[in-house]
N, C-alpha and C positions, 0 to 999 in steps of 0.2 A: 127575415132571419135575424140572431141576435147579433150583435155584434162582440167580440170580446172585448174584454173590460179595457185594455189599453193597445188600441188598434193602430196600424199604419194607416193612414188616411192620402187617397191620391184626389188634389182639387183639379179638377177639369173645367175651361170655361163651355162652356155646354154653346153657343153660341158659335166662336171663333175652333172647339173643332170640329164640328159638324161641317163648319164650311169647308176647312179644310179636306175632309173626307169629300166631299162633293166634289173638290178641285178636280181630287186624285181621279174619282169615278168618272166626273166628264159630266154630272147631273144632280141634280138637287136630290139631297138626302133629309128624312127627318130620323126620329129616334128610333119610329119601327122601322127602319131598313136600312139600317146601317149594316154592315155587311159582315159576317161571325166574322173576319180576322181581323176586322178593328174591335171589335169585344175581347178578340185574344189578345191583342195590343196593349190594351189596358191592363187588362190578369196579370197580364208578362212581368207587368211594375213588380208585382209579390206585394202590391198592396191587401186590407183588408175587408176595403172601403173607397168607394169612386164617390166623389163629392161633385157632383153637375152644378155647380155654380151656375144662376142665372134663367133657371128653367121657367120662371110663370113671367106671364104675361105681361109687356112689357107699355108702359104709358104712352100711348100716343101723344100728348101733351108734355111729357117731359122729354122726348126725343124731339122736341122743336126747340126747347131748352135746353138741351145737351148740345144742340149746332150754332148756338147763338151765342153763348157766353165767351168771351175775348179770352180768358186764361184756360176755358178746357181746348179753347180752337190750338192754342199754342202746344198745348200738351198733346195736341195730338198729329200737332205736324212733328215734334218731337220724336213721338214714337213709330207715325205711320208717314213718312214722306212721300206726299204727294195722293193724300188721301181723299174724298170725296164725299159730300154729304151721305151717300147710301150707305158708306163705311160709321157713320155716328148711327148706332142702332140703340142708344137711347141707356140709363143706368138700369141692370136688375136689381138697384134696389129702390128702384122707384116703381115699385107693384104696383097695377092698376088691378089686376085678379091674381087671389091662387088657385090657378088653371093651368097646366104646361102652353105654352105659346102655342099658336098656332103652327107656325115654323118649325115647331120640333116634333108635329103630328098632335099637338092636344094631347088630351089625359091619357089615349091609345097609345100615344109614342111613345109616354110615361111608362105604362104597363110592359110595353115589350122591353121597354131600357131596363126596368128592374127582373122583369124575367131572364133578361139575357145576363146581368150580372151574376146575380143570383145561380143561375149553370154553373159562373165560372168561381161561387163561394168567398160571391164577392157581394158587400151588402152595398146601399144608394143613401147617399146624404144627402138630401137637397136643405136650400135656407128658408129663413123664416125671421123676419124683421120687425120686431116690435116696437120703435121708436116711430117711427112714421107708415104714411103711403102717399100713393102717387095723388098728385092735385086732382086727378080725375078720377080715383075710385069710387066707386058707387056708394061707399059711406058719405062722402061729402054730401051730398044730396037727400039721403036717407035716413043720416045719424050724423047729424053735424053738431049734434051732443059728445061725441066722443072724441071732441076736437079741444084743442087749447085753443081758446078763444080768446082774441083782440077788441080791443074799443072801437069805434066805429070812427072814420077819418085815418084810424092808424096808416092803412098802406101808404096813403100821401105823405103822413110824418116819418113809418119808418120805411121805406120802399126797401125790397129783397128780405124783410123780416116780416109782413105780413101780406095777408091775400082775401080782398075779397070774391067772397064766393056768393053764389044763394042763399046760401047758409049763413050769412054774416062773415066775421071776418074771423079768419083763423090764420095762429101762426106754421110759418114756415119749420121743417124738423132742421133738430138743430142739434148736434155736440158743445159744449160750453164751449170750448175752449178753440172754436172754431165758425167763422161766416154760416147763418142756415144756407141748409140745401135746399134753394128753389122748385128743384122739382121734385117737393115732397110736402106734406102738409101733417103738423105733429100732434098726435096723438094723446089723447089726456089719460096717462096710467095711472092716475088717482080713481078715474070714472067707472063705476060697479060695471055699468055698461060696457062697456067695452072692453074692462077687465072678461069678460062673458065671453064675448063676440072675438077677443083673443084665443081665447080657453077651445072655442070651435074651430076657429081658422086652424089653429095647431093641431089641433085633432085630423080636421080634414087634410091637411100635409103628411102627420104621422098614416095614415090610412095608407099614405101613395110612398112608403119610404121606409127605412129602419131605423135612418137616425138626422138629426135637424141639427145646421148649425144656426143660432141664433145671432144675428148682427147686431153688436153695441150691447150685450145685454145687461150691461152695468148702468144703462143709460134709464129703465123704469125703475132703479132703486128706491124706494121713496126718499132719502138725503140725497141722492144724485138728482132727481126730478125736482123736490123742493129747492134744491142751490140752483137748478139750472132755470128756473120759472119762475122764482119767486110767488109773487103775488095771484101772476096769473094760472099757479097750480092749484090753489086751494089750499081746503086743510087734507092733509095725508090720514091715510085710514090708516087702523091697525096691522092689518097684514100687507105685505109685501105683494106687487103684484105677480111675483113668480111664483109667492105661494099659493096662490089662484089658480094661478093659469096651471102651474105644474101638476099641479095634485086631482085636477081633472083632465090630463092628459097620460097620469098613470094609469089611474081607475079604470080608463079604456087601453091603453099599448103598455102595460107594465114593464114590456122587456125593450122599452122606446131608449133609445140612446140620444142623450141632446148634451148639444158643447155649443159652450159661451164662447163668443169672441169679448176677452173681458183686457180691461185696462184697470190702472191707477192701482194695484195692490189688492182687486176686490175678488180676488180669486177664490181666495178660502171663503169670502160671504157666498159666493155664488153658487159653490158646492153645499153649504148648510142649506140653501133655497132649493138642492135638488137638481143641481147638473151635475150631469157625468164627469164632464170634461171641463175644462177652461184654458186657451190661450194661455202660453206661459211667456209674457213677453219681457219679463224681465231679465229672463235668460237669453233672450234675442239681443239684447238690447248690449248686455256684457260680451256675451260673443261676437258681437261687432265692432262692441270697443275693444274688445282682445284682452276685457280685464278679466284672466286668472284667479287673482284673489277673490273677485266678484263669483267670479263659478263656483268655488270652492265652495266659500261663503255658500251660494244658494244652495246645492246640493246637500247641505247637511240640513237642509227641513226633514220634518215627518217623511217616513218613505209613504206610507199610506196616502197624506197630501201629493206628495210628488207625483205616485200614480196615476194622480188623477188631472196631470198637465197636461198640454200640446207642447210637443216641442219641436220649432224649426227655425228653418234659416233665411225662408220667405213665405210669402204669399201673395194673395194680387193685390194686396195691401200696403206689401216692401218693396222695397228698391230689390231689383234680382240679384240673386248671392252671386254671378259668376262676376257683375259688374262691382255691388260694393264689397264683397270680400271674395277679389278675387285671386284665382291661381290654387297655392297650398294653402293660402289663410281659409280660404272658402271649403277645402274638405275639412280642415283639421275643426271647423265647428261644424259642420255635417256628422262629423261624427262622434263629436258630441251630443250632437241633441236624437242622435237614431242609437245610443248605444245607454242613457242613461232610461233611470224608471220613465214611463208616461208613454201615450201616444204621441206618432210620428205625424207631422203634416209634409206633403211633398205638394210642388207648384207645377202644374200643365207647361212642361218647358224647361224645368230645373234641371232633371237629368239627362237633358240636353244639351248642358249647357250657355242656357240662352240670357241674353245679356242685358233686352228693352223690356223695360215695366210699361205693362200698355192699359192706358186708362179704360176702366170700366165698360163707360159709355161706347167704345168698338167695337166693333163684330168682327176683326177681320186683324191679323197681328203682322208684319213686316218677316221675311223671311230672311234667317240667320243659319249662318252655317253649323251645323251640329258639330259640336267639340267632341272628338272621340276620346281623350282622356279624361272625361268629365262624362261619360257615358259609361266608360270602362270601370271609373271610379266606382259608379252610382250602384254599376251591375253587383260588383264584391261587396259593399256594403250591406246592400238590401237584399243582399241570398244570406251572408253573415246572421245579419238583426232578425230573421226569416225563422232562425233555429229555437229549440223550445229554452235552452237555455237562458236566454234572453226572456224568455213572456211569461217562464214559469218557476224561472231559476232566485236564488237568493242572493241579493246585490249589494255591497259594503261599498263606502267611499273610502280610501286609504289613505295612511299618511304618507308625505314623502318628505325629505332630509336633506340637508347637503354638505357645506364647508365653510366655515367665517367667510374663507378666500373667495367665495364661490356661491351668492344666491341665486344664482338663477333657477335653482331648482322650486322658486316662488311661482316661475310660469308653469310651472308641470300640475294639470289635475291628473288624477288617476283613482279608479276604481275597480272592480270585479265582480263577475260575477261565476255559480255555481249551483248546479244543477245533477245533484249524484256525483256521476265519476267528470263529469263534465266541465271545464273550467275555461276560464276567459278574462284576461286581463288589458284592460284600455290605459293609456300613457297619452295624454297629449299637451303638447306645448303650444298653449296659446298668445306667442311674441315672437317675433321679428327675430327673435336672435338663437342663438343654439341653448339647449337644456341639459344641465347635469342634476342628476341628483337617486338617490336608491328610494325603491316604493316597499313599504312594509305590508308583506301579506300577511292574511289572517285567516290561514288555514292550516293548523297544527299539524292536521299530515301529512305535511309534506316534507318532513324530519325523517333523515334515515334512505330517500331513494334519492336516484338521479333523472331529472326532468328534461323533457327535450321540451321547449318554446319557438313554436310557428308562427312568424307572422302572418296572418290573413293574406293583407293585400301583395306583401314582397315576397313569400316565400322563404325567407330569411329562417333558420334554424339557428336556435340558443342551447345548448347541454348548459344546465346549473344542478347544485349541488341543493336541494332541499333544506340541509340544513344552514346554508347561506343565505336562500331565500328568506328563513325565518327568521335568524341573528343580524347582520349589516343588513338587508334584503338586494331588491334585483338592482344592481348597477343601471342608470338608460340617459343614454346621450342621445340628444333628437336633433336635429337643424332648427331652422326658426321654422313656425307654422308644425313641426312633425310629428308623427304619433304611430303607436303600436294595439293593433290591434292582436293580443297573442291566445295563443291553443296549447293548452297544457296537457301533455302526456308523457 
């Protein structure tokens, strides 16, 4: 199925809850038989899109490496106290096949999981990792041409950055700005080859799914590949390797939806290469520092660009919103980032309020008590952002004003949007302290009648005068953290 252009996106760790499901059942489950009311479970979110994190086949070789290394061992007594080697089931993105695991039923499981979505008009995202794979894919062996390749003696000089193989030595995948990941082996996106052998794997993915998210994709840029390898990249060709790889994964899925997990400002490059979507993490990054003028600021990009963002408040990436932005801070940027343009990403756990970021490499996540005002929250929001108003409506940023006496009306963004007779006005304060200040609408008709204003979540009713709206505009005093989600009629 296609997806629409700026979807709710629900990531699930496809691993941790399968087991979960099995708990409840009393017996091991894979993807074909998991049982229709946990497919209605998922639906329920009023996502658009189930994201199975973690589906193929997972490295035998680097699940000995996920139990050995001294700082994941920490992190994962951290997260999972009193945990157990059987509990480290190794990183999904240390691909060794893209195959659905075993565990999850193989390619069968696969089919039924998309079938069962699909019922419920819901499409399947799984990943697809371009910067590395696992020390033991069968490239290693086959095509150890498609590797970034090491000098020989290297592992002994630089140990944890290189690996000998059969193959010679190749380096470890790596982020610049960060130790390589051991149990990965990185990929040369200069190489015709394996730019090819990319171009397939992704096709063979798009086959089994409607839309891919791509991990690190800013990492084959050719300036990001050349700064992060230097010498041992070569010379860079003329095209990009996403312009490769992309434009023979049109050719065959046209209507394929693919979102970059993209850092460092390379958003808008990432979209001219031909993704849909990109990680919007700059906007993560303000709403957790609670800087206001920073949103403001972003929000006035191209709305076209804008469309074309993720916007959220975690992932299995972040620290979890109820722990670092928690309480009001944590909705009042939830609804933020579920009420401006772009798609929404939501995290296996969020609107549950769940507190432990659990590292990758577990299968298996610590049980936390479900927050029911953070569930109640999540429910009003995501029937709200659900309505067409939102997905097909026309969206202005607003200005807002205040008093010499009186800035704080600097933490207040606000926006709206408008769909026919349909109307909807967002208010939030993002600080610590209380908000004054009047938002200037910018809808001339509303001159001449009297408006009643609902808020969504409080039920709160406002009578104003239209032509007050439009002259001083809406008076809004918020607490710290508060915000108005209103319904004009």
């Amino acid at each position: 199925m296609s997806l629409p252009p700026s979807p709710v996106i629900y990531e699930v760790n496809a691993w941790v809850w399968l087991g979960e499901v099995a708990r409840r059942l009393g017996s091991p489950v894979t993807l074909a038989t998991v049982p229709e009311s946990e497919w209605d479970s998922l639906a329920a979110v009023g996502a658009d899109a189930v994201w199975l994190m973690g589906v193929w086949e997972r490295s035998p070789a680097g699940r000995v490496i996920a139990r050995t290394l001294p700082h994941l061992r920490a992190a994962y007594g951290r997260a999972l106290p009193g945990y157990g080697d059987d509990d480290v089931v190794g990183s999904p993105y240390s691909v060794r096949r893209y195959e659905a695991d075993d565990r999850f039923g193989g390619d069968a499981g696969l089919r039924a999981a998309r079938t069962a979505l699909d019922a419920r008009g819901l499409g399947l995202i799984l990943d697809f990792v371009p910067n590395h794979v696992a020390c033991d894919h069968p490239w290693v062996s086959l095509h150890p041409e498609y590797f970034v390749r090491g000098p020989e003696g290297g592992p002994e000089r630089l140990p944890g950055e290189l690996l000998a193989t059969p193959g010679g030595v190749i380096a470890h995948g790596r982020d610049p700005h960060f130790p390589p990941w051991t149990d990965t082996l990185q990929l040369d996106a200069f190489h015709p080859g394996l730019r090819a052998a990319a171009a397939d794997t992704l096709c063979h993915v798009a086959d089994r799914c409607d839309g891919v998210r791509c991990d690190m994709a800013m990492l084959p840029l050719n300036a990001v590949f050349e700064r992060t390898w230097g010498a041992l990249a070569g010379r860079a060709p003329r095209a990009e390797y996403w312009t490769d790889v992309i434009s023979e994964v049109r050719s065959r899925h046209p209507a394929f939806t693919l979102v970059a997990e993209a850092y460092w400002d390379l958003e808008w490059n990432l979209h001219q290469l031909g993704f849909d979507l990109c990680y919007d993490k700059r906007l993560y990054d303000r709403l957790a520092s609670g800087d206001a003028a920073g949103v403001q600021l972003h929000l006035q990009a191209e709305l076209a660009y804008q469309r074309r963002l993720v916007r959220f408040v975690e992932n299995h990436d972040e620290p979890r919103a109820a722990a670092a932005l928690p309480g009001a801070r944590g909705r009042a940027a939830a609804v933020v980032a579920a009420t401006v343009p772009g798609a929404v990403l939501l995290h296996h756990g969020q609107l549950e309020g769940a507190r432990v970021q659990l590292p990758v490499q577990l299968g298996r996540r610590a049980d936390e008590p479900v927050d029911g005002e953070a569930r109640a929250f999540y429910r009003t929001l995501l029937t709200e952002v659900s309505d067409l108003t939102y997905r097909e409506g026309e969206w202005q940023l607003l200005e807002r004003a205040g008093w010499p006496d009186n800035p704080s009306f600097a933490n207040l963004v606000t926006w709206s949007w408008r769909l026919v007779d349909e109307r909807r006005l967002v208010v939030v304060n993002l600080s610590g302290a209380p908000a004054q200040g009047r938002v200037r609408l910018g809808w001339p008709d509303l001159s001449g009648s009297r408006w009643l204003l609902t808020d969504v979540f409080s039920g709160d009713c406002f009578p104003r005068e239209g032509d007050e709206l439009l002259g001083s505009g809406l008076y809004v005093d918020l607490p710290p953290w508060g915000f108005h989600v209103l319904r004009f009629g």
